[in-house]
VOBA-1610 file (N, C-alpha, C; in pm, whole numbers, padded with zeros to 5 digits, always signed):
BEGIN
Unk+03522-01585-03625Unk+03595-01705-03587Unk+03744-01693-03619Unk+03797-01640-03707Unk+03941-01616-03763Unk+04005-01532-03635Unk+03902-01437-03611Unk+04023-01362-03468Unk+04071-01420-03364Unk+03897-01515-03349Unk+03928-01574-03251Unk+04037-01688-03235Unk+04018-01765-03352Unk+04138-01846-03420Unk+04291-01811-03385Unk+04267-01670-03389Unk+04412-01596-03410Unk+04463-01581-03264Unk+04381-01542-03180Unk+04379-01533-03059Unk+04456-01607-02982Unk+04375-01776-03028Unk+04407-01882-02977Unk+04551-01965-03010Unk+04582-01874-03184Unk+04718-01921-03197Unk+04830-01838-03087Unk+04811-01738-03047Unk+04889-01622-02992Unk+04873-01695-02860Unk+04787-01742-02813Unk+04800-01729-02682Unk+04857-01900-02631Unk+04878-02017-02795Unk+04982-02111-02779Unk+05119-02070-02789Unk+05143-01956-02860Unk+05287-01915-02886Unk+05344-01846-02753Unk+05255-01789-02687Unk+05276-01763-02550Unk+05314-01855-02447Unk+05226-01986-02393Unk+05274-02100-02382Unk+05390-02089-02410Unk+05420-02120-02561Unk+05522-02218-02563Unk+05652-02139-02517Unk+05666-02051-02530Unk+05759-01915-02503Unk+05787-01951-02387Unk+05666-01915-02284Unk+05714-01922-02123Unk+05754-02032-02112Unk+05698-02162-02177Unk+05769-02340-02102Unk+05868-02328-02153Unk+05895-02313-02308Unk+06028-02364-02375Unk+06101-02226-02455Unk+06140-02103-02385Unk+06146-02021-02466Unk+06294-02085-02574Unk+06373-02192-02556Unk+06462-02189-02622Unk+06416-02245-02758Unk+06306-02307-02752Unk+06228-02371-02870Unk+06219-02245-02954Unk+06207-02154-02959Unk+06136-02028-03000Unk+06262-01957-03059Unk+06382-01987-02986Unk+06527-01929-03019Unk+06540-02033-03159Unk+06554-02141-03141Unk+06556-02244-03242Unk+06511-02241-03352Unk+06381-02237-03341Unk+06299-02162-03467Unk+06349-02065-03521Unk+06361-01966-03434Unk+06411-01854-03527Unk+06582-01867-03607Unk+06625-01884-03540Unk+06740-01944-03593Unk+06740-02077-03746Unk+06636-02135-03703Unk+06683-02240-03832Unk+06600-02184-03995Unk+06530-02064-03962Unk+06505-02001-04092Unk+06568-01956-04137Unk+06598-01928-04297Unk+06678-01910-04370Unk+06675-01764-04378Unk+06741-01613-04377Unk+06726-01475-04336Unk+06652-01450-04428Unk+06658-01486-04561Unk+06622-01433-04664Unk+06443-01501-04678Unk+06396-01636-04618Unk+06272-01646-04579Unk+06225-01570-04470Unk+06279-01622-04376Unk+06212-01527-04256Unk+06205-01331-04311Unk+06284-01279-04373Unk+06250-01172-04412Unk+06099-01179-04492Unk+06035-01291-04550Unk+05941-01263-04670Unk+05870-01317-04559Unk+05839-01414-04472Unk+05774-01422-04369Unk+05709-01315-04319Unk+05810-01209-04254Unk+05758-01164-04162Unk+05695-01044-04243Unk+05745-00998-04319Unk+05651-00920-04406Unk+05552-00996-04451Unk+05478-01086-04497Unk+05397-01175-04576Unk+05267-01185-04464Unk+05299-01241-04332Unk+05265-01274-04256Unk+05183-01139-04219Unk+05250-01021-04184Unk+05159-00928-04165Unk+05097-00885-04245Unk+05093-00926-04348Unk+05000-00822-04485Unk+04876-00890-04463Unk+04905-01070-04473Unk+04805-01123-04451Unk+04728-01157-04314Unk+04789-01104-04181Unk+04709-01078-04096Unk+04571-00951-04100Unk+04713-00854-04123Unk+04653-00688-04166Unk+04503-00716-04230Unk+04555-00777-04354Unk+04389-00771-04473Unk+04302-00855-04390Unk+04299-00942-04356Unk+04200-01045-04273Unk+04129-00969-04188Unk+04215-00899-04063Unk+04161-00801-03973Unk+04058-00717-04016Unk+04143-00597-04106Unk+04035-00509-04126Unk+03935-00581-04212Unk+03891-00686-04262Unk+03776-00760-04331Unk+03700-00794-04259Unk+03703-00895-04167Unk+03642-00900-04029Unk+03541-00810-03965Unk+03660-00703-03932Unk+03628-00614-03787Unk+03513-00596-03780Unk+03406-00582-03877Unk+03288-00536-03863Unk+03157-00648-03792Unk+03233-00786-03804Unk+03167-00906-03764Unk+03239-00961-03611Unk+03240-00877-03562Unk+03364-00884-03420Unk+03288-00814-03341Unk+03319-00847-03170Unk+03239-00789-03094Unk+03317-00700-03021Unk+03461-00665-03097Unk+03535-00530-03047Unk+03617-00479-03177Unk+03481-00430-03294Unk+03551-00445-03422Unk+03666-00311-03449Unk+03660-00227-03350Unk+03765-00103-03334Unk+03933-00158-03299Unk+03917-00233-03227Unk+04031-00318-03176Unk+04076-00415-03261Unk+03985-00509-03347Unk+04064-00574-03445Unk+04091-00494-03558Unk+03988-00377-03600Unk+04047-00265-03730Unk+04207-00222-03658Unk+04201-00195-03533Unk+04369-00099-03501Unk+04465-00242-03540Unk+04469-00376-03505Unk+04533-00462-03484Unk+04551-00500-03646Unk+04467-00499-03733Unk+04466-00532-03874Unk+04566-00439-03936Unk+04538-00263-03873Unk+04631-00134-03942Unk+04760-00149-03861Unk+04797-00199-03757Unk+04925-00205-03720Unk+05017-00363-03766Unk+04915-00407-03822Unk+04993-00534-03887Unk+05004-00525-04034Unk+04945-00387-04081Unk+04985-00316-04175Unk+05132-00292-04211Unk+05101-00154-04136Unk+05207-00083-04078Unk+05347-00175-04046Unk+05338-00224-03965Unk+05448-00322-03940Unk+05510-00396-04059Unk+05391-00444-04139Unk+05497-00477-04308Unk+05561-00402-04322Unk+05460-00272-04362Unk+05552-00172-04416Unk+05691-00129-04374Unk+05685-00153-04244Unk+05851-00061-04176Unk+05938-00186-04182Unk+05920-00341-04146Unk+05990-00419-04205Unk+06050-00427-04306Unk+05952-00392-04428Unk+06024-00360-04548Unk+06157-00271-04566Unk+06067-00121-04542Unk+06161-00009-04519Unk+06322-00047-04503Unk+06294-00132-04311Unk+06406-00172-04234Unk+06500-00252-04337Unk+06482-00347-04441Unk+06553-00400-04536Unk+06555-00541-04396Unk+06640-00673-04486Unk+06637-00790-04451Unk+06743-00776-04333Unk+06901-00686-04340Unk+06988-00721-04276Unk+06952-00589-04122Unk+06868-00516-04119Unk+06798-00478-03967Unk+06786-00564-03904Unk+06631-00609-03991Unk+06556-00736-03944Unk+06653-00819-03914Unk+06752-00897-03951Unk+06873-00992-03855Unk+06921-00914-03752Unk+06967-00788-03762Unk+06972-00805-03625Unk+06916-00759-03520Unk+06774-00698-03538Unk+06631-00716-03439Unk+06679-00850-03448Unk+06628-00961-03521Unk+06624-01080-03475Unk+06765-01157-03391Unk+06882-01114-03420Unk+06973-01134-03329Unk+06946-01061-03143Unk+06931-00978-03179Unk+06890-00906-03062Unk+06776-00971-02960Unk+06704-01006-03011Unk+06608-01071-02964Unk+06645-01211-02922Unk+06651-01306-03029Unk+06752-01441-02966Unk+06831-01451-02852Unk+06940-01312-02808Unk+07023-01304-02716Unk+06967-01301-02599Unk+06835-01242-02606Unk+06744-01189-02467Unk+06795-01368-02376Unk+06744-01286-02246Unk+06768-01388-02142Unk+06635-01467-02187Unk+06594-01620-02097Unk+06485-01682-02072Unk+06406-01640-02031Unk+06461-01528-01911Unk+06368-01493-01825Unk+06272-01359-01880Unk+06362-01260-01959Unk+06332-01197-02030Unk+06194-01232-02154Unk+06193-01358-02224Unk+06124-01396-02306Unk+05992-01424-02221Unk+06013-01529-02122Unk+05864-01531-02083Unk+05839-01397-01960Unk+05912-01324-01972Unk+05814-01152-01945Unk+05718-01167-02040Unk+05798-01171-02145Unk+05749-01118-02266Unk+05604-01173-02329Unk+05651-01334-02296Unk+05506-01423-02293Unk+05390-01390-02230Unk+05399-01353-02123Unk+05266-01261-02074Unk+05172-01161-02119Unk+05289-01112-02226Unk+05198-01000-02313Unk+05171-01045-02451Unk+05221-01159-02445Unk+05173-01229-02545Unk+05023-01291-02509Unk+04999-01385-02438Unk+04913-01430-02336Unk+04761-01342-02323Unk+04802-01209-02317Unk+04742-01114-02259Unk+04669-01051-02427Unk+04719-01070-02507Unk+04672-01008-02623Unk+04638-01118-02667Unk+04646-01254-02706Unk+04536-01342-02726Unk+04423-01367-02674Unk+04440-01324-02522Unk+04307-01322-02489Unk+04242-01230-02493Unk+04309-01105-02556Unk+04206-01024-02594Unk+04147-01016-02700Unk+04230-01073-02849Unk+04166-01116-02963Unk+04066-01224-02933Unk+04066-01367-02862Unk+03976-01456-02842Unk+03857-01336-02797Unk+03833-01278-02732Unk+03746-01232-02695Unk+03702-01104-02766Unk+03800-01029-02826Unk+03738-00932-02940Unk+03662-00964-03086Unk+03689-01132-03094Unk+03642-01240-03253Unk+03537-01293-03211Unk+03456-01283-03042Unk+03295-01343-03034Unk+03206-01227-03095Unk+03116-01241-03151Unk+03010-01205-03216Unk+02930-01199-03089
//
């Protein structure tokens, strides 16, 4: 139920991206660098561990183990990257066009529904 959970959060953040991607600019912007840095590391550790705990109760438990080790991984190089990268990946990203973002929402979209459907038993 948690993947699927997860799924279903990914595939509102997708939504909201394609209707309102400036909502999404906003957000990111009104975090403080030095939270959003512990965020986004935090966030994946505790995706990561959840995943690979799971996977074995999942009905594509290979796919949530890779998704658990790349949300690993991804702490890790965040870290690495230090806080002032990460600003400006995150500047970089903010700048993207609208149209650009909900591209992007699609593959957002597209990987929630593959977690919703990799978290049925």
């Amino acid at each position: 139920m948690i993947v699927t959970f997860m799924g279903i959060l990914a595939i509102a953040a997708g939504i909201l991206m394609a209707a309102a991607p400036q909502r999404i600019v906003d957000w990111m912007k009104s975090l403080e660098p030095r939270r959003r840095f512990g965020l986004a590391i935090g966030v994946r550790v505790v995706i990561g561990a959840i995943f690979l705990l799971v996977a074995p109760s999942c009905r594509l438990p290979a796919v949530v183990q890779a998704v658990g080790i790349i949300a690993l991984v991804a702490a890790v190089a965040i870290l690495a990257m230090g806080q002032t990268r990460l600003d400006a990946l995150i500047d970089w990203w903010i700048e993207r066009s609208a149209a650009f973002m909900r591209g992007v929402s699609v593959f957002q979209l597209g990987f929630g529904a593959l977690l919703v459907y990799a978290g049925g038993a």
